[in-house]
FILUM-871141 format. One record per residue (C-alpha): residue number from 1; residue in three letters; x, y, z. Coordinates in steps of 0.05 Angstrom, whole numbers, plus 5000, padded with zeros to 4 digits. Last residue first. Example, Ala and Ser with C-alpha at 12.3 -4.5 7.8 and 13.67 -1.06 7.14 Angstrom:
BEGIN
- 2_SER_5273_4979_5143
- 1_ALA_5246_4910_5156
! end
This chain:
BEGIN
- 238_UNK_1893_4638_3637
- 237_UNK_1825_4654_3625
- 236_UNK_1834_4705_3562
- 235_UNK_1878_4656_3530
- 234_UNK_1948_4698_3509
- 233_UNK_1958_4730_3445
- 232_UNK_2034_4742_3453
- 231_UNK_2077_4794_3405
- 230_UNK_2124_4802_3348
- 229_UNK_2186_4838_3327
- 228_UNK_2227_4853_3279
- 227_UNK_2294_4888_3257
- 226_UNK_2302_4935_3304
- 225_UNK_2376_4963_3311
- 224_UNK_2430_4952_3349
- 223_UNK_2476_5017_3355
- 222_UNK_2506_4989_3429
- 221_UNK_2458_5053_3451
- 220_UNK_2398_5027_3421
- 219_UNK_2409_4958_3459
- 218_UNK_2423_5004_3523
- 217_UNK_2358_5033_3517
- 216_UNK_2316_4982_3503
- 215_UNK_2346_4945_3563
- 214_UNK_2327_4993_3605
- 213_UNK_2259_5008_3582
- 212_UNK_2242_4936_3588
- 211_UNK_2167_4947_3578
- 210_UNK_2180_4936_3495
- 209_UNK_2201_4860_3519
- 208_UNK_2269_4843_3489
- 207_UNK_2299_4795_3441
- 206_UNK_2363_4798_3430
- 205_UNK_2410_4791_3363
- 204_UNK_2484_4785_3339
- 203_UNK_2501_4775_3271
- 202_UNK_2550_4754_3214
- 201_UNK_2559_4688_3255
- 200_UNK_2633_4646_3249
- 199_UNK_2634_4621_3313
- 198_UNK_2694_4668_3323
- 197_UNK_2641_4727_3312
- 196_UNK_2597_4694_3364
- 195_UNK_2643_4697_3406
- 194_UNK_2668_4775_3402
- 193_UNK_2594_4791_3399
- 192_UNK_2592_4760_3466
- 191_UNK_2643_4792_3493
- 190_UNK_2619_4857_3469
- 189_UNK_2545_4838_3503
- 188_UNK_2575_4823_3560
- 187_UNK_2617_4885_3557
- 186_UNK_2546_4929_3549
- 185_UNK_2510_4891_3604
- 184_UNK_2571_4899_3654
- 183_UNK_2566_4977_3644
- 182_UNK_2568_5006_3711
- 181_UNK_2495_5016_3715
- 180_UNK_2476_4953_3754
- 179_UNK_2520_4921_3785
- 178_UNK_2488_4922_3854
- 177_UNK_2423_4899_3814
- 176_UNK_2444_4834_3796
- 175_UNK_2461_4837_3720
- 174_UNK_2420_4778_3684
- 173_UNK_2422_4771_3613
- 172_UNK_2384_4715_3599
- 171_UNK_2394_4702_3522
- 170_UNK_2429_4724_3462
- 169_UNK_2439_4707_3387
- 168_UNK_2486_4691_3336
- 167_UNK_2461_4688_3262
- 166_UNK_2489_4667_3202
- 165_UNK_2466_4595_3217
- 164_UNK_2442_4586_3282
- 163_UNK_2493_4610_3336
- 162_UNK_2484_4608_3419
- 161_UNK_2494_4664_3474
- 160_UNK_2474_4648_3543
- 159_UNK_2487_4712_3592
- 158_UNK_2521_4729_3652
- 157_UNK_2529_4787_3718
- 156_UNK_2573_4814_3769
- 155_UNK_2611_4760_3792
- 154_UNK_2666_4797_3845
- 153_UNK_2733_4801_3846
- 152_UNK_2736_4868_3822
- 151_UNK_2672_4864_3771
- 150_UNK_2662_4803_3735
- 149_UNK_2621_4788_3671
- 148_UNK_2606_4713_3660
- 147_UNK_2599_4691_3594
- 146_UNK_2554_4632_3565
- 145_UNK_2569_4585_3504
- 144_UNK_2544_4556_3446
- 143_UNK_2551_4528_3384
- 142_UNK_2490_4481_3361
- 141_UNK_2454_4429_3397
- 140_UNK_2414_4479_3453
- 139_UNK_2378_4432_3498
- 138_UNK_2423_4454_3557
- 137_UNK_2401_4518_3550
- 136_UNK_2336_4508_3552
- 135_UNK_2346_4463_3620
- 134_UNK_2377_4532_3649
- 133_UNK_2302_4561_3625
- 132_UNK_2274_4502_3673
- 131_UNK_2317_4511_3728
- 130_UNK_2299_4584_3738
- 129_UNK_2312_4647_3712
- 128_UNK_2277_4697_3764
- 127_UNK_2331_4741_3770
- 126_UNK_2358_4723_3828
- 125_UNK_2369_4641_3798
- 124_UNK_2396_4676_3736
- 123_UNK_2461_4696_3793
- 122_UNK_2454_4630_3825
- 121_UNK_2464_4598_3765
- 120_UNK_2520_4641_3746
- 119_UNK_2549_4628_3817
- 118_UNK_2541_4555_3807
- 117_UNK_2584_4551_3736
- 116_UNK_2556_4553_3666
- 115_UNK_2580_4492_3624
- 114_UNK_2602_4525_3587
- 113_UNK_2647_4591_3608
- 112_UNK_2664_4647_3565
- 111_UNK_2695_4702_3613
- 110_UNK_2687_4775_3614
- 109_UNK_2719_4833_3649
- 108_UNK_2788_4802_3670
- 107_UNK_2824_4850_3619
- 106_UNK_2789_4903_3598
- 105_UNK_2751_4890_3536
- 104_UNK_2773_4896_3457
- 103_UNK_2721_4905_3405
- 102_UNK_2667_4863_3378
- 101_UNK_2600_4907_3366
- 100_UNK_2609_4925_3300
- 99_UNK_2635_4867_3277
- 98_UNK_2582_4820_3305
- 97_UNK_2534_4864_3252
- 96_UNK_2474_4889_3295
- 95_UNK_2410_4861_3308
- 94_UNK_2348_4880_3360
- 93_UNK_2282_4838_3356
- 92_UNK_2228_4875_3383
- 91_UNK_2180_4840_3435
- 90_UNK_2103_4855_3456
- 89_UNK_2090_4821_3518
- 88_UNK_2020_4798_3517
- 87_UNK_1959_4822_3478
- 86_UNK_1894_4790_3494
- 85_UNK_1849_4730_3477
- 84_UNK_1778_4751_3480
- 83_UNK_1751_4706_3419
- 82_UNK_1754_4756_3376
- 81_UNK_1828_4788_3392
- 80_UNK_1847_4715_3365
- 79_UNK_1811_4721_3303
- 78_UNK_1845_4794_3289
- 77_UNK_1911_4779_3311
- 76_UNK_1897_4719_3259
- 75_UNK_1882_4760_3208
- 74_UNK_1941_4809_3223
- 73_UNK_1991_4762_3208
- 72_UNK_2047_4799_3164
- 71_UNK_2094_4812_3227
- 70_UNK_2081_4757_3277
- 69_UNK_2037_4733_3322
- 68_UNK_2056_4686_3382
- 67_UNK_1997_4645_3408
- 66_UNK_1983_4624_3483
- 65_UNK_1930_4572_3501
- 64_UNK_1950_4557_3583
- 63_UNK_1991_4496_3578
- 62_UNK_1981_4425_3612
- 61_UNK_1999_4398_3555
- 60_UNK_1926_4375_3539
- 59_UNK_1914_4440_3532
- 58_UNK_1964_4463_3483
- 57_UNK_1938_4414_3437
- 56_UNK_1868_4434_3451
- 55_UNK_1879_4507_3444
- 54_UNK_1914_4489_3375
- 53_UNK_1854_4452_3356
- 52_UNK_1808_4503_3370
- 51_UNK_1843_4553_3333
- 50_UNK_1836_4531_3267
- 49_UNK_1778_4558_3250
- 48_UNK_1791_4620_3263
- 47_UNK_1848_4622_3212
- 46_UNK_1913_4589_3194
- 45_UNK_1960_4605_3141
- 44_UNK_2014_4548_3153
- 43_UNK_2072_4539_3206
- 42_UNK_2029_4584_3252
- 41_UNK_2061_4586_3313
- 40_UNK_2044_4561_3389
- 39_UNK_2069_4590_3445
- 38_UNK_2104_4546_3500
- 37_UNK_2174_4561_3486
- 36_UNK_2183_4635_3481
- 35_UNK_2131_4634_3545
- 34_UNK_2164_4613_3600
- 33_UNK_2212_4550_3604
- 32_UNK_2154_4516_3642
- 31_UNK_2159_4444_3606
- 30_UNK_2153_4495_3546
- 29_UNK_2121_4440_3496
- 28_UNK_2113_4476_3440
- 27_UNK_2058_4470_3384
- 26_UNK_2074_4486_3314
- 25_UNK_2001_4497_3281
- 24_UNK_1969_4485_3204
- 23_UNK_1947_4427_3224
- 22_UNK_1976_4395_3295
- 21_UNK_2049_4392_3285
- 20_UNK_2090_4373_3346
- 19_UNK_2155_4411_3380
- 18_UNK_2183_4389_3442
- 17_UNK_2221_4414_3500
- 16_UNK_2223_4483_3473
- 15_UNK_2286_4503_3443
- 14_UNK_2317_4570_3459
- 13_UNK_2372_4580_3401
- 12_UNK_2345_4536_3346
- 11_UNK_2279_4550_3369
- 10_UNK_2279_4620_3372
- 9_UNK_2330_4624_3296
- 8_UNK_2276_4585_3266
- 7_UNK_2220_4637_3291
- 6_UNK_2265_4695_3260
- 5_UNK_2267_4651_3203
- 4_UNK_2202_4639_3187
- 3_UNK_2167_4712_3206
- 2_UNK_2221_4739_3157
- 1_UNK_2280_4780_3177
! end
């Protein structure tokens, strides 16, 4: 996956409030959605130079200067490491066919369910995904959905799934950690492969911090495999 469309298939699928063009820079407006919609991109090859401007845009947003490098951009890793800014987050980008990873479930295991209901916002709400990632969600204009895992009679976990193009991919898991380790991640993600396959995408992707060991883990598991990844060059007085 190229630089372009893996950042295509981000901000089709987790939009930031608003993108602008400032030279050779896409600036996000994250309106607090964290940081996959609030850091800037280079839309054209930009050096040290050019990184004034972007601070400046980001600035007057009320945003603390935060850049996303990709694969192939080493010079401006390089110019941002100069001026002090440092690493952030690294994330790999995990993909497996849909097909592989659709299958049948147990019955009452999953549910799609859009809009997402009180106890799933309650559930991301535990987990540290607030309001403002929900209102992500809600930007999202293509297909979409969420599912909601259930254990007994219990909720035991959800995620946001939505398509761009070929490409289907996932957001906000959230297990709470009572149901953790009994395999609600792993038929989420079937169910949502099973979606997104319906949808009509070839693919399923996540994104996941490399300090998510767990996650890692069970992505490798499902047989998903790195395609990409990236990481955060974040303002050294933020």
């Amino acid at each position: 996956m190229t630089p372009q469309s893996l950042t295509a298939l981000i901000d089709a699928t987790w939009p930031a409030a608003r993108l602008d063009r400032v030279g050779p820079w896409t600036i996000r407006a994250g309106a607090g959605g964290g940081s996959r919609v609030s850091a800037a991109t280079a839309s054209a090859p930009a050096g040290a130079d050019d990184i004034p401007a972007a601070e400046a845009a980001m600035r007057s947003l009320g945003q603390a200067p935060l850049f996303m490098v990709r694969p192939g951009e080493a010079a401006l890793d390089a110019a941002l490491a100069t001026r002090g800014y440092r690493v952030k987050d690294p994330v790999t980008l995990y993909t497996a066919p849909v097909a592989d990873l659709a299958g049948p479930l147990p019955p009452v295991t999953c549910f799609r369910v859009w809009p997402p209901l009180a106890v799933q916002r309650d559930i991301w709400t535990a987990g540290g995904i607030g309001p403002a990632r929900l209102a992500i969600m809600a930007r999202v204009a293509g297909p979409k959905t969420t599912i909601l895992g259930r254990n007994g009679d219990s909720p035991a976990g959800t995620l946001f799934v939505a398509r761009h193009a070929e490409t289907a991919m996932v957001h906000a898991v959230a297990v709470p950690p009572r149901f953790r380790r009994r395999g609600m991640a792993r038929s989420m993600m079937q169910a949502a492969a099973v979606w997104s396959q319906e949808a009509g995408a070839q693919d399923l992707a996540v994104l996941v911090t490399t300090a998510n060991a767990a996650a890692n883990a069970l992505y490798a598991l499902l047989g998903m495999r790195a395609a990409a990844g990236y990481h955060y060059r974040i303002h050294p007085q933020a």
